[in-house]
LOMITOR-764826 format. One record per residue (C-alpha): x, y, z; residue in one letter; chain. Coordinates in steps of 0.1 Angstrom, whole numbers, plus 5000, padded with zeros to 4 digits. Example, Ala and Ser with C-alpha at 12.3 -4.5 7.8 and 13.67 -1.06 7.14 Angstrom:
<vexlums>
px	py	pz	type	mol
5123	4955	5078	A	A
5137	4989	5071	S	A
</vexlums>
This chain:
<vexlums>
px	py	pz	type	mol
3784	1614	7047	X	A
3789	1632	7015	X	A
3765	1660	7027	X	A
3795	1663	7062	X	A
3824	1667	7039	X	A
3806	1692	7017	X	A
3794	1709	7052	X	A
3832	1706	7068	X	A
3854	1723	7033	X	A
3828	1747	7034	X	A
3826	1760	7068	X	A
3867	1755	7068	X	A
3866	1779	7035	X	A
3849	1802	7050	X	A
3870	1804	7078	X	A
3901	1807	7063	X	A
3887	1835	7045	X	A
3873	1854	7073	X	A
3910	1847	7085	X	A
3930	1863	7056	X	A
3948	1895	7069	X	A
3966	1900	7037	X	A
3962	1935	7027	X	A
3934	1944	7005	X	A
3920	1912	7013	X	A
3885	1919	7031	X	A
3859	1894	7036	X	A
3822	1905	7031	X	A
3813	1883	7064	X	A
3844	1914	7078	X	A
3820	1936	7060	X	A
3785	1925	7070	X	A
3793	1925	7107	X	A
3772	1944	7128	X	A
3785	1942	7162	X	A
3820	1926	7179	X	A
3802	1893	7193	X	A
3826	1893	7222	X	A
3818	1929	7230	X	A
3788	1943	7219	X	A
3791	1973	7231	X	A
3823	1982	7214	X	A
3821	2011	7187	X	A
3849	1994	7166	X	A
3870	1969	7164	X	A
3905	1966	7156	X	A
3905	1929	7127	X	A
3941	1927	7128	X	A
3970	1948	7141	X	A
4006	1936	7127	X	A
4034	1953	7135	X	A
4074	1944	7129	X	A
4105	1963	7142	X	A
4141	1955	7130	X	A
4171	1970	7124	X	A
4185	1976	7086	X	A
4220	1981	7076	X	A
4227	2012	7053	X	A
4270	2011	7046	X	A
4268	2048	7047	X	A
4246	2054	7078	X	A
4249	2021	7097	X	A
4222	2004	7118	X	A
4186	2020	7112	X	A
4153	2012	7131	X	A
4125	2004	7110	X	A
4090	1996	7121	X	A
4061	1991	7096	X	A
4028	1987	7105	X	A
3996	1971	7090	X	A
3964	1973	7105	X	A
3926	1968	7096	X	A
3896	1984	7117	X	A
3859	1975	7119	X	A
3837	2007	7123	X	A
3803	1997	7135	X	A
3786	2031	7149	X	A
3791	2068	7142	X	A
3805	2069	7179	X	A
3837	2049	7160	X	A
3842	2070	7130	X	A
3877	2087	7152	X	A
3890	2052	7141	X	A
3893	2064	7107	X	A
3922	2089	7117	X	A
3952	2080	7123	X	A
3980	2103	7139	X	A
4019	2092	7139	X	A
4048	2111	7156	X	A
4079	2115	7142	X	A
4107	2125	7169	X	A
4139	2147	7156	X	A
4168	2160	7169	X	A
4193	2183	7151	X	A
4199	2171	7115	X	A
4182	2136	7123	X	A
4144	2131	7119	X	A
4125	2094	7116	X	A
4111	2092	7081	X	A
4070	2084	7071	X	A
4067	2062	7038	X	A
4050	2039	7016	X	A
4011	2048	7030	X	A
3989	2027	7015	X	A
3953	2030	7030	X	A
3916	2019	7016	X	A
3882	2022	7030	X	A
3860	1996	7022	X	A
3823	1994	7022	X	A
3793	1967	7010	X	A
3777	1983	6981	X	A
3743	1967	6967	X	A
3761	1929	6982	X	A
3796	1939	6964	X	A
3828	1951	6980	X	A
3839	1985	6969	X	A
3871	2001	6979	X	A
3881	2037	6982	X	A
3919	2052	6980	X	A
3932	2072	7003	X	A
3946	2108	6988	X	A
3966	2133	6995	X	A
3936	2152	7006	X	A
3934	2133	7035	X	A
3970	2133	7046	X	A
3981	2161	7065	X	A
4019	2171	7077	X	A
4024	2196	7109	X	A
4052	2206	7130	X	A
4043	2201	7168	X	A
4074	2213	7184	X	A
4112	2215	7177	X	A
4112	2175	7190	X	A
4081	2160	7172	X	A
4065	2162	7136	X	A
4032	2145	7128	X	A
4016	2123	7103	X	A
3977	2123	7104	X	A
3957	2111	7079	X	A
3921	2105	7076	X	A
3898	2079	7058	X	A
3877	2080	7030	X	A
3839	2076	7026	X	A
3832	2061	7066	X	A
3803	2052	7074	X	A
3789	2025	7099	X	A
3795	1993	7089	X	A
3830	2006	7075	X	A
3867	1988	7072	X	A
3896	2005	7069	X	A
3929	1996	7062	X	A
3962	2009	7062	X	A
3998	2002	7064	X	A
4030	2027	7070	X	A
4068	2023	7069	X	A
4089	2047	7094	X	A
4129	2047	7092	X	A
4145	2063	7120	X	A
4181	2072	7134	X	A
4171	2069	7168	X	A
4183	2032	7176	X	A
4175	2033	7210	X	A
4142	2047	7206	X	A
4117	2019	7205	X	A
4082	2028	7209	X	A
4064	2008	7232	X	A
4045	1972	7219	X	A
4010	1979	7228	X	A
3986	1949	7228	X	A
3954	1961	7247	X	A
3936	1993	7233	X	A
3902	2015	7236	X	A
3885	1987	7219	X	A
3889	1951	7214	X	A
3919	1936	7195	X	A
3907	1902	7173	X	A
3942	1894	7158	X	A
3975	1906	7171	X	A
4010	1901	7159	X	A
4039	1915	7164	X	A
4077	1911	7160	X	A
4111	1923	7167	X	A
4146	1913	7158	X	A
4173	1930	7167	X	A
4211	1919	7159	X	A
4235	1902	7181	X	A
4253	1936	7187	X	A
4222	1950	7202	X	A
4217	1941	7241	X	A
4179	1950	7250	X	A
4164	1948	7286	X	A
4119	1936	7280	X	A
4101	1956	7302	X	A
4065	1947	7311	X	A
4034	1969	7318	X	A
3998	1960	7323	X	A
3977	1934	7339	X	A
3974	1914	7306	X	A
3996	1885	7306	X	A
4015	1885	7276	X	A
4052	1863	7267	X	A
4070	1864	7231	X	A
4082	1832	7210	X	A
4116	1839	7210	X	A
4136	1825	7186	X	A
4174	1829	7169	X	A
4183	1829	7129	X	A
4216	1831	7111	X	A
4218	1869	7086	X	A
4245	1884	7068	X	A
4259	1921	7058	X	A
4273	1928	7029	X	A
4304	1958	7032	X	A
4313	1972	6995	X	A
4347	1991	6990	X	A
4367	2003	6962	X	A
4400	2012	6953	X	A
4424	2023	6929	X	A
4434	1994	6901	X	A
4463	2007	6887	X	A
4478	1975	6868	X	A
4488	1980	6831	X	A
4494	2014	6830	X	A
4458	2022	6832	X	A
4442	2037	6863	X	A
4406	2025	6875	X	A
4385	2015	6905	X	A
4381	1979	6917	X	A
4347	1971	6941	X	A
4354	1945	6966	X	A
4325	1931	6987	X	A
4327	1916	7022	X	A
4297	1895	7039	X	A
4295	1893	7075	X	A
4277	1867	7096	X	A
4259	1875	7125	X	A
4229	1863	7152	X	A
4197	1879	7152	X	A
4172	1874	7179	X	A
4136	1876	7173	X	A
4108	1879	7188	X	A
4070	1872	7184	X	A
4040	1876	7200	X	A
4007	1861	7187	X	A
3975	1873	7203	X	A
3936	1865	7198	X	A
3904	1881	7210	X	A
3919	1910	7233	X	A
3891	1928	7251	X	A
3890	1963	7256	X	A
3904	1984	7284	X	A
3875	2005	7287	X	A
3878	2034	7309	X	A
3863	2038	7343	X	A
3858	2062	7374	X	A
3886	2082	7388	X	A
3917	2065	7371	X	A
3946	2090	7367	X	A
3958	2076	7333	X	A
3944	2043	7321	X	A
3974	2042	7296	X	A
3990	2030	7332	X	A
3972	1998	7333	X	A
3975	1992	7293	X	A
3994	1961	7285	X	A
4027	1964	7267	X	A
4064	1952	7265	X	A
4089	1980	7261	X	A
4121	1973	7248	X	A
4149	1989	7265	X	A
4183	1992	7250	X	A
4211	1983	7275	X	A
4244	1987	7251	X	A
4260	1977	7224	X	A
4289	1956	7211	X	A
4299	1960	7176	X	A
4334	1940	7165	X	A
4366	1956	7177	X	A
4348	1983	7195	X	A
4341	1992	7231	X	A
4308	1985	7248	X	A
4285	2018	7243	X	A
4260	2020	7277	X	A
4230	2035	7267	X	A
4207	2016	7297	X	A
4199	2043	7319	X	A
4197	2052	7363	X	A
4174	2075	7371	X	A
4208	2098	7382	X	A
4220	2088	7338	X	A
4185	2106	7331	X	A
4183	2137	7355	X	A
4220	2146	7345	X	A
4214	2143	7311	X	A
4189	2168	7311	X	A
4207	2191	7337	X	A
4240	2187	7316	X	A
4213	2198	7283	X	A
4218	2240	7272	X	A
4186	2244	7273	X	A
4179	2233	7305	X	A
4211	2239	7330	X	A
4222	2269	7314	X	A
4189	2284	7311	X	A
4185	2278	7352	X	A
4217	2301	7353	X	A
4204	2328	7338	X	A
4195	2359	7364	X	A
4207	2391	7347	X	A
4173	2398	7330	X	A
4147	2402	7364	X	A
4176	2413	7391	X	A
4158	2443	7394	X	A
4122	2432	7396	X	A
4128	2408	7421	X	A
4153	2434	7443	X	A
4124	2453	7444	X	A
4098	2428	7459	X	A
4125	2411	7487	X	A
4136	2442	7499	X	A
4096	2449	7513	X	A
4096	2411	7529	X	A
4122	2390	7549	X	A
4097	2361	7558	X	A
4106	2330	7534	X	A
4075	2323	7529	X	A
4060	2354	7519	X	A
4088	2357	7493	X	A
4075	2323	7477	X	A
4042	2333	7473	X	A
4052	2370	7463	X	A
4076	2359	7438	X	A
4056	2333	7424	X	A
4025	2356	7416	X	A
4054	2375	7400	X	A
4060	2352	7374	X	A
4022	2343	7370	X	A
4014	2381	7361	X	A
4045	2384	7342	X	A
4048	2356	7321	X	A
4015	2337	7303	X	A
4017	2298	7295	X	A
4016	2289	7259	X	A
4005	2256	7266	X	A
4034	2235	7255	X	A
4048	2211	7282	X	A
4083	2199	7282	X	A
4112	2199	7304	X	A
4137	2222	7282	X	A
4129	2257	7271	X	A
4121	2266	7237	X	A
4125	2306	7228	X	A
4148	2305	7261	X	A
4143	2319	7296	X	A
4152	2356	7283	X	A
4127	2357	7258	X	A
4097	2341	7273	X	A
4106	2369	7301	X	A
4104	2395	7277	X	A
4076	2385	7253	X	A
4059	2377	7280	X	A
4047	2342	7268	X	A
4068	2307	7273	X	A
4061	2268	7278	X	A
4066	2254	7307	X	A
4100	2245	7315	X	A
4105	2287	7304	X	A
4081	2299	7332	X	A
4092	2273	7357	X	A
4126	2273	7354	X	A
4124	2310	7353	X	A
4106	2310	7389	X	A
4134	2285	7405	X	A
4160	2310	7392	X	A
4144	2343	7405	X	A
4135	2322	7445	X	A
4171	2309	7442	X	A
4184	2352	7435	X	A
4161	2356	7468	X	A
4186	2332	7489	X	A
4162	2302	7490	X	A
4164	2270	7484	X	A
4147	2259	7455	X	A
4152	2234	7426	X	A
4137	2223	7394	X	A
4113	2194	7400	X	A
4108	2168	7369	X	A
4070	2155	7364	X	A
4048	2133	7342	X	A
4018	2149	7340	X	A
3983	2128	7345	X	A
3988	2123	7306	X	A
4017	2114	7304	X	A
4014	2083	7325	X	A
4034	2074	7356	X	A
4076	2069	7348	X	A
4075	2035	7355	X	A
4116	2026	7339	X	A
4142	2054	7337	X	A
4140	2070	7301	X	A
4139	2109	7293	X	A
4107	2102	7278	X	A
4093	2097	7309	X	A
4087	2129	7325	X	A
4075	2161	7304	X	A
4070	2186	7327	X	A
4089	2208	7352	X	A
4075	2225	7386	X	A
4093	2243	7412	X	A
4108	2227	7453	X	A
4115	2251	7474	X	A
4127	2238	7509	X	A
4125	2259	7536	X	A
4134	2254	7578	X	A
4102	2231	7583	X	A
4088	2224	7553	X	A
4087	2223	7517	X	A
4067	2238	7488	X	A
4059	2232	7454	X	A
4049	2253	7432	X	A
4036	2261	7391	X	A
4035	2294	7381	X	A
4017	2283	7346	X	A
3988	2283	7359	X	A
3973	2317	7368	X	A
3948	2304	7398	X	A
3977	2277	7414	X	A
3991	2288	7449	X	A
4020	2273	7473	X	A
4011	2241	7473	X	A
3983	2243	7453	X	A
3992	2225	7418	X	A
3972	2226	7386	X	A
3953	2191	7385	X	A
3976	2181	7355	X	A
4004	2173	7377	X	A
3992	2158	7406	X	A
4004	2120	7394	X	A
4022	2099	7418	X	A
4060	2116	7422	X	A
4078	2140	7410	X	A
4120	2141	7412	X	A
4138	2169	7424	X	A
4167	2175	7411	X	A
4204	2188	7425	X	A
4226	2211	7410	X	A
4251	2185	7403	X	A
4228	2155	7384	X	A
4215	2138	7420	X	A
4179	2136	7423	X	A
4153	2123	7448	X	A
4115	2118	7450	X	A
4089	2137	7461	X	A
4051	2130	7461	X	A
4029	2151	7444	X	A
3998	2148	7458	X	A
3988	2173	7483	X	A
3981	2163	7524	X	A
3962	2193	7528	X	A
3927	2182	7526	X	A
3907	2202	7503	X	A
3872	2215	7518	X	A
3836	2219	7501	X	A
3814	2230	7528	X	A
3777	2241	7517	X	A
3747	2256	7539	X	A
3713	2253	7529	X	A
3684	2271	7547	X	A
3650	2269	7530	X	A
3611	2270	7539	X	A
3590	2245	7518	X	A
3556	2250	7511	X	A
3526	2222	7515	X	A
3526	2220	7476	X	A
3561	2206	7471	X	A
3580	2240	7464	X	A
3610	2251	7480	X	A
3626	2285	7478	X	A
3659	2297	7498	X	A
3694	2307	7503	X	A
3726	2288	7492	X	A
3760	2292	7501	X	A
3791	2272	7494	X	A
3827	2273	7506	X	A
3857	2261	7486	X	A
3895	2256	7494	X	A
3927	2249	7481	X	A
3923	2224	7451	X	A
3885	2227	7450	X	A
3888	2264	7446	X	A
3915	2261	7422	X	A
3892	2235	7396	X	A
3863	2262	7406	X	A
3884	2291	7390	X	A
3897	2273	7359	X	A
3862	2256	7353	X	A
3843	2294	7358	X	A
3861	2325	7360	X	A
3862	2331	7325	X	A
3829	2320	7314	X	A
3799	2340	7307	X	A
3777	2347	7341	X	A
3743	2340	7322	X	A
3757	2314	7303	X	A
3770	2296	7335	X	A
3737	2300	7355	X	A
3715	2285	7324	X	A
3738	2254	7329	X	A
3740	2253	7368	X	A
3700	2257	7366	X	A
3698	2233	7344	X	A
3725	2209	7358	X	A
3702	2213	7392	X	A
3672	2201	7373	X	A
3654	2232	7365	X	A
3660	2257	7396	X	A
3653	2290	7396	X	A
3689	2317	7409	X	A
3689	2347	7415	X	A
3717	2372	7434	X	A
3739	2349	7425	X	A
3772	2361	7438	X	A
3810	2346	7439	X	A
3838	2366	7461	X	A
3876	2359	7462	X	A
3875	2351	7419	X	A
3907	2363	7419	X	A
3920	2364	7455	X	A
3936	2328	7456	X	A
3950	2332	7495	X	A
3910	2334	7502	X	A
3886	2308	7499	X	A
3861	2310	7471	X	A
3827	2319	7481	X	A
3796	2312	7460	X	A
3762	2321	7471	X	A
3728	2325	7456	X	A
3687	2322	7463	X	A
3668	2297	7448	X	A
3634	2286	7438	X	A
3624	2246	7432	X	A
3593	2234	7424	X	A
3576	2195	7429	X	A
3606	2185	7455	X	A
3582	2162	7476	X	A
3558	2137	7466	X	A
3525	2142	7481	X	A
3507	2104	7491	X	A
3477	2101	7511	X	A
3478	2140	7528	X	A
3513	2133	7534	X	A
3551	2146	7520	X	A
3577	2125	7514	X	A
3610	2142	7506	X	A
3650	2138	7511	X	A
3664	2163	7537	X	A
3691	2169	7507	X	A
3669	2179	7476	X	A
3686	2181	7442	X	A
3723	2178	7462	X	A
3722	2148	7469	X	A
3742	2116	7453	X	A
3720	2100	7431	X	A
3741	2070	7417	X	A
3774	2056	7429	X	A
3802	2062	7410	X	A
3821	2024	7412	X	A
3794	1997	7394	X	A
3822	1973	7385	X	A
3818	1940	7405	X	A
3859	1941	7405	X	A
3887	1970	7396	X	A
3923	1959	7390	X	A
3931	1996	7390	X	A
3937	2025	7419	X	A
3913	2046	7424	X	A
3926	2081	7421	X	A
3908	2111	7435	X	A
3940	2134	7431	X	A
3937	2152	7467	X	A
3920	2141	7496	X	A
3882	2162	7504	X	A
3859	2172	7529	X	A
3823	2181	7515	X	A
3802	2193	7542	X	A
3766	2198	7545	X	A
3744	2221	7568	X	A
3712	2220	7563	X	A
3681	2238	7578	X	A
3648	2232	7565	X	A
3615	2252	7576	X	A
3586	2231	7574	X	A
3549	2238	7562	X	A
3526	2254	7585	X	A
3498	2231	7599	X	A
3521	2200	7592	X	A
3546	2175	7614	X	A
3570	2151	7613	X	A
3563	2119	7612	X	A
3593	2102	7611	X	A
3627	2108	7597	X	A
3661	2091	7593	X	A
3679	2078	7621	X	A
3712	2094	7627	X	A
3747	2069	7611	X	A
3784	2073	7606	X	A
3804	2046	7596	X	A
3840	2046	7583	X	A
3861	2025	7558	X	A
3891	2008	7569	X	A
3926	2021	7578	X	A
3908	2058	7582	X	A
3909	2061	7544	X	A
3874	2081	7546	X	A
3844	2086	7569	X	A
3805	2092	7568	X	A
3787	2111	7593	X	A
3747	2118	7590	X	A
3729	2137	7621	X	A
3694	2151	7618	X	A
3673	2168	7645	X	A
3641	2187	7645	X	A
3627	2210	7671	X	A
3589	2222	7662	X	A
3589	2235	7626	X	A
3630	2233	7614	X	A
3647	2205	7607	X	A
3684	2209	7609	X	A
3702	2180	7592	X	A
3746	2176	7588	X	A
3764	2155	7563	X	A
3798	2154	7562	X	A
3818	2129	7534	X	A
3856	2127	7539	X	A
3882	2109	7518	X	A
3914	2112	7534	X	A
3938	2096	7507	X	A
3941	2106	7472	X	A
3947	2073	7460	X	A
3929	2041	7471	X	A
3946	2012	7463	X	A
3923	1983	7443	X	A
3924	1959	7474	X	A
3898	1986	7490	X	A
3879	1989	7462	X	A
3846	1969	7475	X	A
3854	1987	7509	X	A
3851	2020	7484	X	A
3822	2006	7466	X	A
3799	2001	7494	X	A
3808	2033	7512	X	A
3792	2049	7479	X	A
3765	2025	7480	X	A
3755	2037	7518	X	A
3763	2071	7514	X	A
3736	2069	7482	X	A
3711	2047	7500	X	A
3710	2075	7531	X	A
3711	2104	7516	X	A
3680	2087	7494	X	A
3661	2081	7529	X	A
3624	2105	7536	X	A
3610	2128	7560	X	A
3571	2119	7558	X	A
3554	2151	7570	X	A
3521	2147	7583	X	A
3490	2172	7587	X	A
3486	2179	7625	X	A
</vexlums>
């Protein structure tokens, strides 16, 4: 019995050790940990995450947001060490900016069986201006190695009341202890918004707090002249709330997921208005219509839009040789993409201004793009500013400014409409940079109305390859390839090769096609984005059959075909997001070895998923010593919603089994 109790107060000891999330105190069990039981895999692991937002009263600023932040990390491979850094935004505006203090960080590691600690110094904290809106706060641990903890906790003051960052509870890697709080005064009305498929619900709870108002005044009694401080307290309501979370897992990326910040669980609080004492209600709860005119209503968007007086004559120039609408899109929108290079910044107001940008020759995007609605508007069409979130941005899901951060260009014309970016120097009509293609974007009117428009393209984009070769009774194949790319497949082609080096590009294709031999390797229509690109080459591949018994086996297909499907999860929560809808197209003609025959091939299939969402279609022949074989894969949607995922998943699965299937050749 005596040995139990011992056994019981020690393993409870032990426990509550392991379970102290006090700053600086780390267990060496925290230390000796070499992998996250509940998820081996993981690279790190976040201990504890602790985060509080409230609201302090200052007499001579009023209401402040504070938010401070404690949390302790596990690094258990190399892989993790990006753990270590830490990067914090601070937003600005005007003469307000959010303030960074009281960093205190340590790295701690097991030394010879004893805990040793390392400070973080001002070595490893760096300050950097992103852009007129944002500052950043990055700092970097210490002495990391695997097997590392690190721990840090922050303080950030900002004037921004209703600017709450979002609550996140689900992150990269798994979460072991989470809490979090906020309180916010009675005179602060907030609307909980929910995101993710984590279920998550705070403790909410109300206390009683006080503010203490300090005046003075002039004390004049006895012939002497003095101050007098008087001192008011104020009681008031303040809710709080409280969430308490344990052994998180991950939300690991997967295949074809357009943002998996989308899925990540979080509450965002949204403030609706306030009601102070013997003041009016002040609205700050947005409509979409609150946002759009906002922005339209900002200088540096509306007024910039305006602005014409600086490319009248350029654009005078090109309408006068064209009167067809269309024509005029695509002529004033290569315009702008030879006048005018992208600095990379996104945003939806300008920076330097429209003027500028025109005239340097270099602006972000709401410059170039408002620039390009401007000069089609001077050409008497119909165009309008377009707001976006961008694939990293994450899809708008509640009505905040924050939500979009890019612009792009509508233009409508008698029968349909257009969209257009002239940041990027390979997009056409209707052709948009990768980036953007997420969800909807919003048009919006001239006089703060707005609508939606989806972003993804209808226009199916086309891969269509031909494949003629002779094989040889050793195994070794030589012939001619040719490929044909359009619309958003051409466009990734040109990003991802026109300015790369041609022998550094065909090491990696050879090498990417598992050793093959190119030569006259040829691409047409680089630059000619109204043409399809046009890539062609001959090749040399040895070993491509396996030789059993006097006979070859082989795959019709060689090195192109799918090896491994790309959806392994025996259930997704998420869409799978392809971005535009594809055709890839195989034609295939292969020359056998003299003195040999078929045997027997595969048998001809096509099968389709539901609701026409994509189809399969396999057809070989052969006719003496060719064998002429057509594949042709088509998605038609560029998202799939999760419900057809296992309708997704075995279309992969087929698609891989067939194109894995033989031709047995046979000596005749």
């Amino acid at each position: 019995m005596r040995t139990t109790v011992i056994l019981f107060f020690t393993l409870f000891s032990l426990v509550t050790f392991a379970q102290n999330y006090d700053f600086g105190k780390i267990s060496k069990e925290e230390l000796e940990e070499k992998y996250n039981p509940q998820d081996s895999s993981a690279n790190a692991t976040y201990l504890y995450k602790n985060r509080k937002t409230f609201f302090e009263y200052q007499q001579e600023k009023g209401f402040e947001l504070i938010t401070e932040i404690h949390e302790r990390i596990k690094i258990y491979k190399q892989e993790g060490f990006n753990y270590a850094t830490k990067e914090v935004n601070l937003y600005k505006s005007g003469n307000d900016d959010e303030e960074f203090s009281n960093l205190k960080a340590y790295t701690y590691n097991l030394v010879e069986g004893k805990i040793v600690d390392e400070k973080l110094t001002k070595d490893g904290i760096f300050e950097s201006e992103l852009n007129k809106y944002l500052n950043q706060m990055k700092f970097t641990m210490p002495n990391i190695k695997p097997g590392s903890v690190v721990e840090f906790k922050y303080r950030i003051k900002s004037p921004f009341i209703s600017n709450i960052d979002e609550f996140v509870f689900q992150h990269d890697i798994p979460v072991v202890k989470l809490e979090a709080t906020f309180e916010a005064p009675e005179y602060f009305k907030f609307k909980l918004n929910t995101k993710g498929f984590l279920f998550v619900s705070p403790n909410v709870e109300e206390k009683r707090d006080r503010l203490t108002f300090v005046s003075k005044t002039m004390d004049r009694g006895f012939g002497q002249v003095g101050t007098k401080t008087h001192s008011e307290e104020i009681e008031f309501k303040k809710k709080i709330s409280k969430y308490n979370l344990t052994n998180i897992p991950a939300l690991k990326e997967e295949s074809f997921v357009n943002n998996i910040n989308n899925y990540r669980s979080s509450v965002k609080y949204e403030l609706s208005y306030t009601d102070f004492p013997n003041s009016p209600l002040k609205y700050y709860s947005t409509s979409w219509e609150d946002v759009v005119k906002t922005i339209y209503q900002n200088p540096n968007f509306g007024s910039e839009l305006d602005k014409s007086g600086y490319y009248e004559k350029e654009i005078d120039a090109i309408v006068s040789t064209v009167s067809d609408p269309t024509q005029r899109v695509a002529l004033i929108l290569d315009f702008v993409k030879s006048k005018v290079n992208w600095n990379g910044y996104y945003g939806y107001y300008t920076n330097v201004g429209v003027r500028k940008a025109y005239k340097d020759q270099v602006g972000n995007a709401a410059e170039i793009n408002l620039m390009l609605t401007s000069m089609l508007r001077y050409a008497g069409l119909s165009a309008f500013p377009v707001l976006v979130s961008t694939r990293q941005n994450g899809i708008p899901l509640f009505p905040t400014r924050e939500g979009y951060n890019y612009i792009i260009t509508y233009v409508r014309l008698a029968e349909t409409i257009i969209l257009l970016d002239a940041t990027n120097k390979y997009s056409a009509p209707n052709v948009l940079p990768f980036r953007t293609l997420n969800w909807q974007g919003r048009v919006m009117a001239e006089h703060g109305g707005s609508q939606l428009i989806d972003l993804y393209p209808n226009e199916i984009s086309k891969n269509s390859l031909s494949f003629m070769a002779n094989l040889d009774e050793n195994g070794n194949l030589n012939g001619k390839y040719r490929a044909v790319k359009t619309n958003h497949e051409a466009l990734l082609y040109r990003e991802e090769n026109n300015n790369k080096n041609k022998k550094d590009f065909l090491d990696q294709l050879e090498n990417k096609l598992g050793g093959i031999e190119i030569s006259d390797f040829k691409v047409e229509n680089e630059t000619d984005l109204y043409k399809p690109i046009i890539e062609s080459y001959n090749f040399v591949k040895e070993n491509q059959v396996d030789v059993i018994g006097g006979k070859l086996y082989f795959s019709p297909m060689f090195f192109l075909k799918i090896n491994e499907n790309p959806f392994k999860l025996e259930k997704r929560e998420f869409p799978v997001d392809f971005g535009y809808p594809t055709n890839t197209s195989y034609k295939i003609v292969i020359k056998i070895p003299e003195g040999y025959k078929v045997e027997s091939f595969p048998e001809p299939l096509m099968f389709m998923m539901p609701d026409n969402l994509g189809s399969f279609k396999y057809n070989i022949s052969h006719q003496e010593n060719l064998i002429q074989l057509s594949v042709e894969s088509q998605i038609n949607q560029p998202i799939i919603l999760s419900v057809y995922y296992d309708a997704l998943k075995e279309y992969f699965s087929k698609i891989v089994e067939k194109e894995a299937e033989q031709i047995v050749l046979t000596k005749i």
